[in-house]
C-alpha positions as CSV (number, residue, x, y, z in Angstrom):
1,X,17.4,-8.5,20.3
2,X,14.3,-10.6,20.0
3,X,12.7,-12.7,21.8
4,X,12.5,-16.3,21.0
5,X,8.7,-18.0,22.2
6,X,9.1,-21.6,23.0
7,X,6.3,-23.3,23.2
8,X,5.3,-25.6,25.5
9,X,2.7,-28.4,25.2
10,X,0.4,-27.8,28.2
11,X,-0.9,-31.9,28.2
12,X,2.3,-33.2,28.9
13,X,4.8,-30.4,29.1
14,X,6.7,-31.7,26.0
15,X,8.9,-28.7,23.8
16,X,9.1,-31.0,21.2
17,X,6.0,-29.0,19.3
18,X,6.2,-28.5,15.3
19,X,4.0,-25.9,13.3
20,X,1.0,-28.0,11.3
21,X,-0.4,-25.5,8.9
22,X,-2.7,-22.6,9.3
23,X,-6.2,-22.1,10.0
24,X,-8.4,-18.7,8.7
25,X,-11.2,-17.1,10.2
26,X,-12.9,-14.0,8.4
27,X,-10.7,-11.7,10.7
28,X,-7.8,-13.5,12.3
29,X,-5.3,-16.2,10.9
30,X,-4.6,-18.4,13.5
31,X,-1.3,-20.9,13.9
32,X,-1.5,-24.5,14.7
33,X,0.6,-27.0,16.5
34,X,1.0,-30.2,17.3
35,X,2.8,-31.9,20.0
36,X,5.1,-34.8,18.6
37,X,4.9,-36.8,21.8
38,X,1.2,-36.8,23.1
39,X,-0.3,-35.7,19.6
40,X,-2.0,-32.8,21.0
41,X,-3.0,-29.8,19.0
42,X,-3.1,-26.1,19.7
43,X,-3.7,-22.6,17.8
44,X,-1.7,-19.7,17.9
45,X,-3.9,-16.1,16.9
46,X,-1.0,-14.5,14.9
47,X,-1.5,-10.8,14.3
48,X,-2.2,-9.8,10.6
49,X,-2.9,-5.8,10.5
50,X,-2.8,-5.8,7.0
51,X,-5.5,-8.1,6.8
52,X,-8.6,-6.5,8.9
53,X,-8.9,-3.0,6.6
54,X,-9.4,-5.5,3.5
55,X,-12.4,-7.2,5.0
56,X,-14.1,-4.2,6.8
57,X,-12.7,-1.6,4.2
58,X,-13.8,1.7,6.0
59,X,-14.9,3.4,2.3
60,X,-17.1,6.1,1.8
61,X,-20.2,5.7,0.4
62,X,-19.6,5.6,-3.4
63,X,-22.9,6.8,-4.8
64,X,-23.2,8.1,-8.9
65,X,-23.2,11.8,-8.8
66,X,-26.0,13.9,-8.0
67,X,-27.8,15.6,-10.9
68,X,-28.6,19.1,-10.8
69,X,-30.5,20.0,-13.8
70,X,-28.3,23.7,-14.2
71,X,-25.6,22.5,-14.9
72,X,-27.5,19.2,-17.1
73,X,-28.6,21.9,-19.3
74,X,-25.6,23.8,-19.5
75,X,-23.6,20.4,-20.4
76,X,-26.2,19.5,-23.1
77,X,-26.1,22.7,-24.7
78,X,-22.4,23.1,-25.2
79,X,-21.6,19.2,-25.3
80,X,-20.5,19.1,-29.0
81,X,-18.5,22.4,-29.6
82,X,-16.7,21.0,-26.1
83,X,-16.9,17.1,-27.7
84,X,-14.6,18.7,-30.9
85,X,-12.1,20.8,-28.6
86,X,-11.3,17.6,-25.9
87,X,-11.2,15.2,-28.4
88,X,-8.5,17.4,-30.8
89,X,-6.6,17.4,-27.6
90,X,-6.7,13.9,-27.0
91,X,-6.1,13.3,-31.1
92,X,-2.8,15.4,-30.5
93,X,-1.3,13.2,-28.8
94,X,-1.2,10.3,-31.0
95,X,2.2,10.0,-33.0
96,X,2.7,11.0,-36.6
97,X,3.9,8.9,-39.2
98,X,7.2,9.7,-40.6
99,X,7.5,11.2,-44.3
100,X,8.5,9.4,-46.9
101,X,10.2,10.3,-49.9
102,X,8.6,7.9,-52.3
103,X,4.7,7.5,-53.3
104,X,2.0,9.6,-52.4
105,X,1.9,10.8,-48.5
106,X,0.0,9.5,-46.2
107,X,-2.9,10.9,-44.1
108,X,-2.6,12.4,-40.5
109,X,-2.7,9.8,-38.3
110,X,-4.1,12.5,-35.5
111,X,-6.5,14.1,-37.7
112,X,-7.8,10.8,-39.1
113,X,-8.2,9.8,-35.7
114,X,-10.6,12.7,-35.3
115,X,-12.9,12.4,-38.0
116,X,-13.2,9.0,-37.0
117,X,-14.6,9.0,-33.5
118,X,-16.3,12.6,-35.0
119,X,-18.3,10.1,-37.6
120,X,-19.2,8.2,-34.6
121,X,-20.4,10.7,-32.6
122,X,-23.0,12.2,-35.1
123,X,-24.1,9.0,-36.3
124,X,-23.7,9.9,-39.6
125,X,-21.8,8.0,-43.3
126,X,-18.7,9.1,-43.9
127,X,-20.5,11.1,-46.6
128,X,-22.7,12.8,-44.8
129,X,-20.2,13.9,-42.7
130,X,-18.3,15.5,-44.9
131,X,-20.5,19.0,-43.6
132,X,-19.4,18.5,-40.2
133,X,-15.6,17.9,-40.7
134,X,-15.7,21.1,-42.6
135,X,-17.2,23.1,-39.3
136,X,-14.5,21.1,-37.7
137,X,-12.0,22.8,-40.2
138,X,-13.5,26.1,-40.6
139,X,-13.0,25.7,-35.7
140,X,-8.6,24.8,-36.8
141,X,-9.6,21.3,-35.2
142,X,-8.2,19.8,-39.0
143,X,-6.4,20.8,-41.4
144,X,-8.6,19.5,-44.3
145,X,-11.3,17.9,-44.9
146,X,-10.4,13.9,-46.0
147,X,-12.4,11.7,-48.9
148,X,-14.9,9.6,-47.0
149,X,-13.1,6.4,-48.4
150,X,-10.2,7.8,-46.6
151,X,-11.7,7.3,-43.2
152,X,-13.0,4.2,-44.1
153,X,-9.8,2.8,-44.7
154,X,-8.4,4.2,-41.3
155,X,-11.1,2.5,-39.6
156,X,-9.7,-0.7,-41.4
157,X,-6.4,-0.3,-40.7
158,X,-5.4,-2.5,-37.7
159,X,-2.7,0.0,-36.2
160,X,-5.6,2.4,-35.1
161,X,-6.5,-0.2,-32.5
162,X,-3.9,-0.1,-29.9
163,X,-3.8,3.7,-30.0
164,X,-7.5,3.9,-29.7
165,X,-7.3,2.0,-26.7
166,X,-4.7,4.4,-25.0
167,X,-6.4,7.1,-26.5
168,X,-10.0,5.7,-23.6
169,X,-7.5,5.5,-20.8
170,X,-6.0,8.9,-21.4
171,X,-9.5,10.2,-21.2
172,X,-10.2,8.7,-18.2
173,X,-7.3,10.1,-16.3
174,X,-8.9,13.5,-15.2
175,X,-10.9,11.4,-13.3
176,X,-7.7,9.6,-11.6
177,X,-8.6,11.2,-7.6
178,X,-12.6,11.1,-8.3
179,X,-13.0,7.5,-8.7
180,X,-12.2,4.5,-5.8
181,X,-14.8,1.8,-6.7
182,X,-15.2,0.2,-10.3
183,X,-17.4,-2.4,-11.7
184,X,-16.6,-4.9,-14.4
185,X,-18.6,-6.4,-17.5
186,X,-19.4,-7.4,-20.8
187,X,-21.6,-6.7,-23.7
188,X,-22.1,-7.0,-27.3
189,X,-22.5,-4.9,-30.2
190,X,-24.0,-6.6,-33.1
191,X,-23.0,-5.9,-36.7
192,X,-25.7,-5.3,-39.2
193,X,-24.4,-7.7,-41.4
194,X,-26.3,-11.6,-41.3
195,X,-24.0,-14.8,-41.1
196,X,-24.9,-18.3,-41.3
197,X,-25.9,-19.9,-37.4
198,X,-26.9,-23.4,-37.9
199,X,-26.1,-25.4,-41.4
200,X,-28.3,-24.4,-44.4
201,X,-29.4,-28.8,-44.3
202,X,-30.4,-28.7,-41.0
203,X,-32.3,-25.7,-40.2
204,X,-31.9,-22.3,-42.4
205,X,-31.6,-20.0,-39.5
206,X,-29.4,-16.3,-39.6
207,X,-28.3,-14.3,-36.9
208,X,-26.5,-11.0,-36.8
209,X,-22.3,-11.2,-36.1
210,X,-21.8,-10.1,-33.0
211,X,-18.5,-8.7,-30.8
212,X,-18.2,-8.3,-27.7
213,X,-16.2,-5.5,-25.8
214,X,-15.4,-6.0,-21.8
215,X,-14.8,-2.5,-19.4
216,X,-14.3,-1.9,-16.5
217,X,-16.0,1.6,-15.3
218,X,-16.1,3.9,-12.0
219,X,-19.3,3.9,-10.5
220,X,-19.6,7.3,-10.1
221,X,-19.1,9.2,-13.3
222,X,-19.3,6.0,-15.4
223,X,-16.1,6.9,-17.1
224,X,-14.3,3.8,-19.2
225,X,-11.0,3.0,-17.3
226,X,-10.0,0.2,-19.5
227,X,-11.7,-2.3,-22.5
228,X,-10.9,-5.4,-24.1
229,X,-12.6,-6.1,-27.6
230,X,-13.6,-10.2,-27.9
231,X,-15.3,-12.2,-30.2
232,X,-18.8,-12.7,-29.0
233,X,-18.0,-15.8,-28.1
234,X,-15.5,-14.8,-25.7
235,X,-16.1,-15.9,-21.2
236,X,-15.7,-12.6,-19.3
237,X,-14.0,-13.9,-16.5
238,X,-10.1,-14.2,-18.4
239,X,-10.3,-10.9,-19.1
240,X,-11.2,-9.7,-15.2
241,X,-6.9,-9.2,-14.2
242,X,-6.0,-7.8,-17.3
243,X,-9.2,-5.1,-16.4
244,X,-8.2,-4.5,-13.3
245,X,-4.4,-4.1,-14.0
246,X,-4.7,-1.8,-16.6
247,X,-6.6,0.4,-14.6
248,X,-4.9,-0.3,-11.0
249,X,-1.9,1.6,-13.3
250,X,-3.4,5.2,-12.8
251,X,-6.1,4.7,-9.9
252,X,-6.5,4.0,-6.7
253,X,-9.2,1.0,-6.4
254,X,-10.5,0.4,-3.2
255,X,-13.3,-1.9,-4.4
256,X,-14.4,-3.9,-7.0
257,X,-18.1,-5.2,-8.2
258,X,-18.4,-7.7,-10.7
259,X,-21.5,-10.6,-11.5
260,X,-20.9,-14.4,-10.9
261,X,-19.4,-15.0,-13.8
262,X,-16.2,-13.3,-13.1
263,X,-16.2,-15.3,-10.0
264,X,-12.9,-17.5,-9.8
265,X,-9.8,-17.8,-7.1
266,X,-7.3,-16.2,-9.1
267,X,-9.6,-13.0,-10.2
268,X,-10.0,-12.6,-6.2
269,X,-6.1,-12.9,-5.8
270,X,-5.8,-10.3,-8.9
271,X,-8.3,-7.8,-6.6
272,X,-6.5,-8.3,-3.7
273,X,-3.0,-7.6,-5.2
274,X,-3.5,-4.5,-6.6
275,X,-5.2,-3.4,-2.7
276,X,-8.8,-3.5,-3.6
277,X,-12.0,-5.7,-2.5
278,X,-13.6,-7.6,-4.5
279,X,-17.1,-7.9,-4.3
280,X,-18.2,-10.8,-6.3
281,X,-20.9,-13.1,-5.2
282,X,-20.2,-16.5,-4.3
283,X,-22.3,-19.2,-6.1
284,X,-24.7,-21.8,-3.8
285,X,-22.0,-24.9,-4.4
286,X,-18.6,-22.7,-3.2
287,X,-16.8,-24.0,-0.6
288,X,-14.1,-22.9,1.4
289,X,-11.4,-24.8,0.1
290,X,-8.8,-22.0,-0.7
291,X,-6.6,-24.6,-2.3
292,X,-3.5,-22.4,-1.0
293,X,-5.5,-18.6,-2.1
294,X,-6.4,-17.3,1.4
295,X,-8.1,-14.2,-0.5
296,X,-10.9,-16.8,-1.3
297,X,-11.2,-18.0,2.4
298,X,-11.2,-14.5,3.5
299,X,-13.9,-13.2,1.2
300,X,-16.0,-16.5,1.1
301,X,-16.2,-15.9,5.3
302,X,-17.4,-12.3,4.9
303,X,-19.9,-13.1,2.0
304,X,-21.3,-15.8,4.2
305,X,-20.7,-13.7,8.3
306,X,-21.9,-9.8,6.2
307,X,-23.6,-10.6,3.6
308,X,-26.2,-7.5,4.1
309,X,-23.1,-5.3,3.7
310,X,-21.2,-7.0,0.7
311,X,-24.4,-7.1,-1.5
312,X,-25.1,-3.8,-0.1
313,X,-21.3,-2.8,-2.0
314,X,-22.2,-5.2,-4.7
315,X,-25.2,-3.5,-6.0
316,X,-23.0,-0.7,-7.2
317,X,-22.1,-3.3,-10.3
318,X,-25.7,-2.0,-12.3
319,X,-23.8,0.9,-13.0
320,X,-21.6,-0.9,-15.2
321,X,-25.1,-1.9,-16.9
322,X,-25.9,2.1,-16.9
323,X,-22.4,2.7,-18.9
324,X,-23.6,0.1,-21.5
325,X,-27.3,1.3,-21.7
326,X,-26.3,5.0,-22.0
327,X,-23.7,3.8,-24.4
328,X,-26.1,2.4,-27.1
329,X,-28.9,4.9,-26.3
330,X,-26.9,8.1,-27.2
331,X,-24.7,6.0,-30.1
332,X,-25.6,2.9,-31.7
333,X,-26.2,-0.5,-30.8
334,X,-25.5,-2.3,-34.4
335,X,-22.0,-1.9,-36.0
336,X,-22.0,-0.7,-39.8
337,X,-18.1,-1.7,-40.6
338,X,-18.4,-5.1,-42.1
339,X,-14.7,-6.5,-41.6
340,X,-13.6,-7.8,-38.0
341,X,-11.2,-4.7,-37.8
342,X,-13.1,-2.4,-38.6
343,X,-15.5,-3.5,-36.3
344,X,-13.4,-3.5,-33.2
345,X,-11.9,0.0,-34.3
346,X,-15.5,1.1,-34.3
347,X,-16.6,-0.3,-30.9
348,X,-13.2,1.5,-29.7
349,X,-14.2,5.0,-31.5
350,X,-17.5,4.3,-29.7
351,X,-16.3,4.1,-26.0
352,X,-14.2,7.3,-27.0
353,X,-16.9,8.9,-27.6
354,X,-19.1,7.9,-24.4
355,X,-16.0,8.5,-22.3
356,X,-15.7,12.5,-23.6
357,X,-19.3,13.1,-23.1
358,X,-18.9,11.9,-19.8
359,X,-15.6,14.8,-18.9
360,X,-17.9,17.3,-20.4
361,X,-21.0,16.5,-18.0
362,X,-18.3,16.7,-15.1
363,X,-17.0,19.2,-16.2
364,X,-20.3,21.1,-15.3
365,X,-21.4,19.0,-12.3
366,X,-18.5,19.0,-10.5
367,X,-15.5,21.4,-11.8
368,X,-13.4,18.2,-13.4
369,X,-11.2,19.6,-15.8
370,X,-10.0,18.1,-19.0
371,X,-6.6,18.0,-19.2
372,X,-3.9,15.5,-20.6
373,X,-0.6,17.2,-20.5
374,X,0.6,15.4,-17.1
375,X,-1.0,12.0,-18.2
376,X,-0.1,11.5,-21.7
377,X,3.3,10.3,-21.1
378,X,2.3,7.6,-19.3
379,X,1.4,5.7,-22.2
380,X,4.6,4.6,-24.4
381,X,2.0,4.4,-27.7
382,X,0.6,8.3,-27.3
383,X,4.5,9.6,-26.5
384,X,5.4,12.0,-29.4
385,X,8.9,12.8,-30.0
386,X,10.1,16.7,-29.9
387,X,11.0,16.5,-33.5
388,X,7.7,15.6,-34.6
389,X,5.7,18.6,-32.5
390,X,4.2,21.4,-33.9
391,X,5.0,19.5,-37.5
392,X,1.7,19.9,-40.2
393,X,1.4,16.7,-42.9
């Protein structure tokens, strides 16, 4: 049976005493009262275990992995006949097309997938490529080797998009128990195409098209858990609980680091409802006024009470910048496909490629292995049908 508390107003010992809202403090929640016949009010502490772990999260420290040059070397060394193998095992688990009885048949979906993200990793044209794919064939990682106008038209071809995109996030999942803390950005990749910036009366000025391609990351391995592709005039901070959702799917995230500009009530709500913090500064003009999100009261109070310890947890957001620096270093920063689909499937062939560099150095550093079998049904796209395995086109 419970117990009912009634209270009683201690100024003039009235029970005629209604609730009148709630009150927050950075580690309590407190109930208030008022009495209706002397006007006085009093607060009730009400007990919120749920609440305490979120604003003193007791994490481990979650520092980038340690380098040790043996196994640096070793990773280095093998990195592309290891790049081919993982990335014909991601490739295979992309759906084929079904045959047709009429016109001329169509290209492996997997194996064009392949040579794409293969053109992207040797930074070569699709002609001078051609010599790779052939290793590639002579390894059994294709079947033959295509026309270079063939890949160019896959990487036109608007259906490779979507299964890129699952294609990242299944090479990420190895990496599902390793990583708890994630940071969030945006950057740009420029084409190197020109397009008119300011009207030709005015002030003959060009600039180079530009898209822009948002991730969020774990701060350890800088692996890619999830991307959206924007124009480059796209705001970051709409694309923050899409980010987070997508990769709160397969991992655990226990915090989250992300620059100002992601800084808004409802990307705080969309940290705190998938069980993670959210460690995004607060700008000098905030003010407490939740405006009915307590998340926002509660992390605005420990920004402003611990503010040594959340920009201590913030600071782990530069290795977002790391993912984007090592990204264009090793790869390219310019785009060479001219058309706006082509584009985006070559930013998304790009992250693939940073994200199975990044299994094989683990793979040496710390034992990771790369393997998809237990994660690839989890995305509907990448689900291939028994009748369709072990088929050649």
């Amino acid at each position: 049976m419970c117990k009912v508390v009634m209270m009683i107003c201690k100024r003039c010992g009235s029970d005629d005493v209604k609730k009148n809202g709630t009150i927050a403090s950075p580690t309590s929640l407190y109930q208030k009262y008022v009495c209706n016949v002397c006007g006085k009010s009093a607060c009730e502490r009400l007990d919120r275990p749920k609440m305490n772990p979120v604003l003193q999260p007791e994490i481990p420290e979650a520092q980038p992995s340690q380098r040790t040059w043996a196994a640096y070397n070793d990773a280095q060394m093998q990195e592309k006949l290891l790049f081919l193998d993982i990335l014909q095992d991601l490739c295979s688990r992309l759906p084929e097309r079904e045959i047709g009885n009429v016109g001329r048949p169509k290209a492996s979906t997997r194996e064009m997938a392949f040579c794409m993200v293969a053109k992207l990793y040797e930074g070569l044209s699709s002609r001078r490529v051609s010599s790779d794919l052939a290793i590639a064939m002579q390894r059994g990682h294709i079947s033959k080797v295509p026309h270079f106008n063939t890949i160019l038209k896959y990487f036109n071809e608007p259906g490779m998009a979507p299964l890129l995109t699952d294609l990242i996030r299944l090479s990420a999942m190895p990496l599902k128990d390793f990583e708890t803390t994630f940071a969030v950005d945006a950057s740009g990749l420029s084409s190197a195409f020109y397009s008119r910036w300011l009207d030709e009366r005015i002030m003959p000025c060009k600039v180079h098209e530009w898209i822009k391609i948002h991730v969020m990351c774990g701060v350890k391995s800088n692996i890619v858990t999830a991307i959206e592709v924007t124009d480059g005039h796209s705001a970051d901070a709409p694309h923050f609980p899409k980010l987070v959702n997508d990769t709160a799917q397969h991992f655990r995230m226990r915090e989250i680091c992300a620059d100002k500009g992601y800084l808004s009530r409802a990307n705080i709500e969309a940290a705190f409802d998938v069980g993670a913090v959210p460690y995004i500064p607060f700008k000098s003009n905030s003010i407490c006024n939740s405006k009915g999100n307590l998340a926002w009261t509660k992390m605005y109070h420990y920004f402003k009470l611990h503010q040594d310890k959340f920009m201590e947890r913030y600071h782990l957001r530069s290795n977002v910048e790391s993912t984007f620096s090592a990204l264009k270093r090793k790869f390219s920063r310019k785009l060479l496909m001219k058309g706006e689909v082509g584009q985006v499937n070559e930013a998304l062939a790009m992250l693939l490629c940073h994200n199975i560099c990044v299994l094989v150095k683990e793979a040496f550093q710390n034992g990771i292995s790369a393997e998809f079998g237990e994660s690839a049904h989890l995305f509907p796209r990448l689900h291939i049908k028994s009748s369709l395995r072990g088929q050649t086109y």
